[in-house]
N, C-alpha and C positions, 0 to 999 in steps of 0.2 A: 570771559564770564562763563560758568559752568550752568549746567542744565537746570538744576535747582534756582540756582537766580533765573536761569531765564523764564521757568516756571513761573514764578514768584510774579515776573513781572507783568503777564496776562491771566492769573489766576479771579480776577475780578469780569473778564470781560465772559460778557454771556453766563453769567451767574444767577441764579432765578432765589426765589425767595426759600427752597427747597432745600440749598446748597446745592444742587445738581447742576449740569452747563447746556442749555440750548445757543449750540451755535450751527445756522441751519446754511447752503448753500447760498452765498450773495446777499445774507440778510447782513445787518450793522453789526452786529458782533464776527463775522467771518471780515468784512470788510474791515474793520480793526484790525483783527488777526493778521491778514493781508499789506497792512499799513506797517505791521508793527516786522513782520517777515524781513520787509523791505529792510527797513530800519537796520534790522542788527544786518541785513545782508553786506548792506553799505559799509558798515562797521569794520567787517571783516576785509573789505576791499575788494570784494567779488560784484562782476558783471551781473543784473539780475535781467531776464525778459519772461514775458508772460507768452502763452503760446493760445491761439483761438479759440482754447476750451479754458481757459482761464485757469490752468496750471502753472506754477510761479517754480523758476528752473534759476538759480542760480549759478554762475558759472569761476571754477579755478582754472583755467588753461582752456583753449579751445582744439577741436581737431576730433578725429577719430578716434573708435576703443578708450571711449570715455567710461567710467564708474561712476553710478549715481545711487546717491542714498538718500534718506526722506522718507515722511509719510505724508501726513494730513493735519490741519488744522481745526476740521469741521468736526460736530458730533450728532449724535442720536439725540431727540430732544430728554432732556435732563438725566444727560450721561453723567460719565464720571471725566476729571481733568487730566487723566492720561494718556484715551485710546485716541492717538494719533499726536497731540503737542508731544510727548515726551520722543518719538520720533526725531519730527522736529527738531526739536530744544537740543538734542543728545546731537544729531548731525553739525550745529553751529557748533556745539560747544565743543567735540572735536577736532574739528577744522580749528579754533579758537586755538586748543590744546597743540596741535601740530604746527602753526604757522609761529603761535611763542616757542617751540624747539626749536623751530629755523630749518623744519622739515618743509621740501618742497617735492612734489608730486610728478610723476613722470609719465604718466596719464594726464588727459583731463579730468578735473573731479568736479562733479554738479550735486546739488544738493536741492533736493525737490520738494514741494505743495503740492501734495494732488488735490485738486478742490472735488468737491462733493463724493467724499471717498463712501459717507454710512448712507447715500441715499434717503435721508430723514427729509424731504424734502420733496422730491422728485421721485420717489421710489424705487430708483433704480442704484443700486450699491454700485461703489468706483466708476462713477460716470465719466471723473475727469481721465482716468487712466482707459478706458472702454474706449472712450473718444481719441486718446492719444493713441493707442493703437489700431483701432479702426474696426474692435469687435462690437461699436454700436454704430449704427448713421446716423451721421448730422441730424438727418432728417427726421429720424424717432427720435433722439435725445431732444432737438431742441421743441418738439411738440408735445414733451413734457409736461406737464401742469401740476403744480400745488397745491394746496386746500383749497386757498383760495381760488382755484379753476387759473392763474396765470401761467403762461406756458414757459416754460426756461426760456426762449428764443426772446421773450417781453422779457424777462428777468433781468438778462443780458446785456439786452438794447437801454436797458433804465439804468445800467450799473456802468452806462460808456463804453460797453463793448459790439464788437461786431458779430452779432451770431450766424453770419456769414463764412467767417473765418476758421468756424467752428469743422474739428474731423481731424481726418490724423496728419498727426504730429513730425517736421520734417527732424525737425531734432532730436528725437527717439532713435532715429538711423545713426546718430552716431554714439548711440552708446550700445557697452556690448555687455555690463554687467550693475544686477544690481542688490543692493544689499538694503532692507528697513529693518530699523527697530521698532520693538513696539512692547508695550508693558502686554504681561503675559495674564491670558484670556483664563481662565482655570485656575486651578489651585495642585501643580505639580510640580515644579520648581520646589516651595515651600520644603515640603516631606523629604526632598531629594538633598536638602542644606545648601543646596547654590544656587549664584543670583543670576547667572544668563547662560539659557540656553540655545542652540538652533534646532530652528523648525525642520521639521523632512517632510511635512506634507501638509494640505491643505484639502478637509472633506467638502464633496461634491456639495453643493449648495441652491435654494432656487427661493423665490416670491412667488408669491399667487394670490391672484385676486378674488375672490369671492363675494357676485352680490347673491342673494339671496330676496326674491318679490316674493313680496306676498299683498294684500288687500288690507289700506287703514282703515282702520272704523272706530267707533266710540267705545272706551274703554269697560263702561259702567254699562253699557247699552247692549252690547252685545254678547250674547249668549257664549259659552267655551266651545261648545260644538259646532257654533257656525261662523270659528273665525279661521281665518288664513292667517295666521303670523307667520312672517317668515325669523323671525328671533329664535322659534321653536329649533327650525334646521342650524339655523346657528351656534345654538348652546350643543343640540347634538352634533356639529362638527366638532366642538373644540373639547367636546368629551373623548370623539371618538381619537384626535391627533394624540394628545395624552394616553388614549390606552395604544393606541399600534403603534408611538414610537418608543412608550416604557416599555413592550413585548418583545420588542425588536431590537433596540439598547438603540436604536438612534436621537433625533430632537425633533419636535416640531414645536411651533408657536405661534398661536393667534393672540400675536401683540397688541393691535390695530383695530378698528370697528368704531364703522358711522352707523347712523341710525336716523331713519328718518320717517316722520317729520322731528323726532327726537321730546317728541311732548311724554310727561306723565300720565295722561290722561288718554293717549292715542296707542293704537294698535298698531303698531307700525307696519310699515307700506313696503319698505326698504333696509335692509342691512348690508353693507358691503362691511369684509372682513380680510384680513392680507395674513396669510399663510406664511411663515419662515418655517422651511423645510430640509434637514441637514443631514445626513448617512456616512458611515464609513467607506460606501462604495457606492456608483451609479446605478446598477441595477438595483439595490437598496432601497436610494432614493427615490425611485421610480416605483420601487413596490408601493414602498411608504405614502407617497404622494395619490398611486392611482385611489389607494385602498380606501383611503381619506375620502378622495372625491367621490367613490362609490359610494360613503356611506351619507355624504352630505348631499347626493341626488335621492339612497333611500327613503330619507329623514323628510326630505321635501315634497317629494310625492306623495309619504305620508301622509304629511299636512294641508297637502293643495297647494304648495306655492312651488315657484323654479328657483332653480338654482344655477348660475352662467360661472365657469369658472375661468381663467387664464393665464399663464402664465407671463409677471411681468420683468424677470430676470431670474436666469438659471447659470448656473459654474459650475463646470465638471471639476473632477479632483485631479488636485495638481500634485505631482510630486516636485518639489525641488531640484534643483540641478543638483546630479547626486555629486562630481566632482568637488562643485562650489560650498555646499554644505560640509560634506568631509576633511576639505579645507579649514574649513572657519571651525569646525568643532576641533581637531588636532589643535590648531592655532591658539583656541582658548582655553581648550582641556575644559570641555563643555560638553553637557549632554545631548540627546538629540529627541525631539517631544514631535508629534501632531498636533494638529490645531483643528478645531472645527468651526471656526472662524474666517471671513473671509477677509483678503486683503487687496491694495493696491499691486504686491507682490506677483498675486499671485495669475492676476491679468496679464502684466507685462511679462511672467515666465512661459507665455506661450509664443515670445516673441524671440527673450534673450534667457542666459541664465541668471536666473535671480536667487537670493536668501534670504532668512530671518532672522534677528535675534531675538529671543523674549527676555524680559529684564522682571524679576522675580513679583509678584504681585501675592503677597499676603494672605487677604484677603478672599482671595479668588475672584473677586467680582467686578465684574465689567459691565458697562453701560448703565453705572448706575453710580450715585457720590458714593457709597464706599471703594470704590475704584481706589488701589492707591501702590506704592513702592514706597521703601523707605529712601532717604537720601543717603544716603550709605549707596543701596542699591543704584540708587541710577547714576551716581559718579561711578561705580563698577561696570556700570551699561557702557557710559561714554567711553572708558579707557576701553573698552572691549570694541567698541565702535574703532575707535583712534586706531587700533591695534590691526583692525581687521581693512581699515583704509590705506595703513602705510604697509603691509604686505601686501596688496592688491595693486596698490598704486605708485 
């Protein structure tokens, strides 16, 4: 079955009335997901096992100097249907593609889930991979909590797992390379007329959390000059993120924002606000981020209220294994792009070497339903996949 059918066949699940896909870490649409993984895993006649963080690893051969390919299943609430399934989907259909040639592998080859790779959820981006190598502790990840205040470690326990078991991963030791696809984040492929490229790097990246107190009071009752909103510091951070990262050509983004008590009528008491912060280089980063928080303590002090900030996940910039890349671009006579995007990838290349390919995206848009590849493109994804598995493996 090729990646288009396999598309096709969970393009309903976690589908919202929007057309967009909320499918959030352990909620019923991931757990479909997870059912349905299994499923084609069987199909293909590969061993599947689940590891304490709830990453779903399927196995061609076992033993050392294994190869593994894969993304994700999960999404950002009402993403688009490709940033992570076509991953996925592209890896089976592969494999699919290689075992009807009657090619067989002289490595081990696994083909991975990483669960709660967008952090939509829990907040924290590539948790499952974080965990599997051991750049988060059990101990933070599982005390975790959701909107709803439950903490992953409850999630877990409700979903039949043991969040005990939860941390790094012994199976990760035996593999020494790894390669994901993934539909391509931008709009540069297009312009260039071809449909997959590799990645050479991944910009530094971080969350942060911002509440913002100030004093409720009666909307109608109270005078302008003798209120504390803390909304006021708010709107001026997410002015100021937009002007220092348009200055400076990097990203920022105030996606996110509670409000509390959240009445019409009420001055709000509370605003917590989450920061996506992204540069072409660390120190960048770092400017970009202080400059921000500066100006969102100015803002606040102005007004009379505070402002507490934190950091709740930061990524330095990875470059790619320059071998491994160079590889795979000669190999396909493909270009070679950045991304400012983060991945599962790009966690485990502080472990092994790892790569990417991007499979052309249109539209340029990501995390959101116009997300999209043509079918043409992603049967070019997969044989480039196929291609980049049986020289590797």
């Amino acid at each position: 079955m090729g990646a288009n059918e396999l598309l096709a066949e969970i393009e309903k699940v976690g589908r919202t009335h929007t057309g967009g896909y909320t499918r959030l870490a352990w909620d019923d649409a991931t757990m479909t997901l997870r059912e349905w993984f299994a499923g084609q895993v069987a199909a293909l006649g590969l061993e599947l096992v689940e590891d304490g963080n709830g990453n779903q690893i399927a196995w061609w051969g076992h033993g050392p100097d294994a190869l593994l390919v894969g993304s994700h299943l999960d999404s950002v609430p009402e993403g688009g249907p490709l940033d992570g399934p076509l991953g996925v989907s592209s890896a089976l259909a592969a494999v699919a593609q290689l075992k009807a040639s009657g090619w067989v592998p002289s490595r081990p080859l696994g083909l991975v889930n990483f669960t709660d790779e967008e952090g939509g959820r829990f907040g924290v981006a590539c948790l499952g991979s974080r965990l599997a190598t051991g750049a988060i502790t059990p101990e933070k990840a599982l005390a975790l909590r959701d909107d709803e205040g439950t903490s992953l470690g409850e999630v877990m326990a409700a979903q039949g797992r043991d969040p005990r078991a939860a941390g790094p991963s012994e199976w990760l030791s035996s593999v020494s390379q790894y390669v994901e696809l993934h539909v391509e984040q931008g709009r540069w492929l297009a312009p260039h007329e071809t449909a997959v490229g590799v990645a050479s790097a991944i910009w530094p990246h971080g969350r942060y959390r911002f509440e913002f107190c100030g004093e409720g009071n009666h909307a109608g009752a109270t005078a302008m000059a003798d209120r504390h909103d803390p909304m006021l510091a708010y709107a001026a951070t997410v002015l100021a993120a937009r002007e220092l990262a348009t200055s400076s050509g990097q990203r920022a983004t105030l996606g996110r924002v509670l409000v509390e008590p959240g009445s019409t009528n009420s001055i709000p008491s509370r605003v917590v606000a989450w920061l996506d912060a992204r540069a072409e280089a660390e120190p960048a980063l770092e400017s970009l981020v202080t400059g921000i928080i500066a100006r969102a303590q100015w803002a606040a002090q102005t007004d009379g209220t505070q402002v507490n900030v934190r950091a709740e996940s930061t990524t330095g910039a990875v470059e790619f294994d320059h071998d491994l890349r160079h590889r795979l671009a000669a190999l396909l006579d493909a270009p070679t792009l950045p991304t400012g995007a983060g991945h599962d990838a790009g966690i485990l290349a502080a472990k092994l070497p790892t790569a990417m390919l991007f499979v052309r995206n249109p539209t340029g848009i990501s995390h959101a339903p116009q997300e999209s590849s043509t079918p043409e493109d992603i049967d070019t994804g997969v044989d480039a996949l196929a291609a980049v598995i049986k020289d590797l493996g």
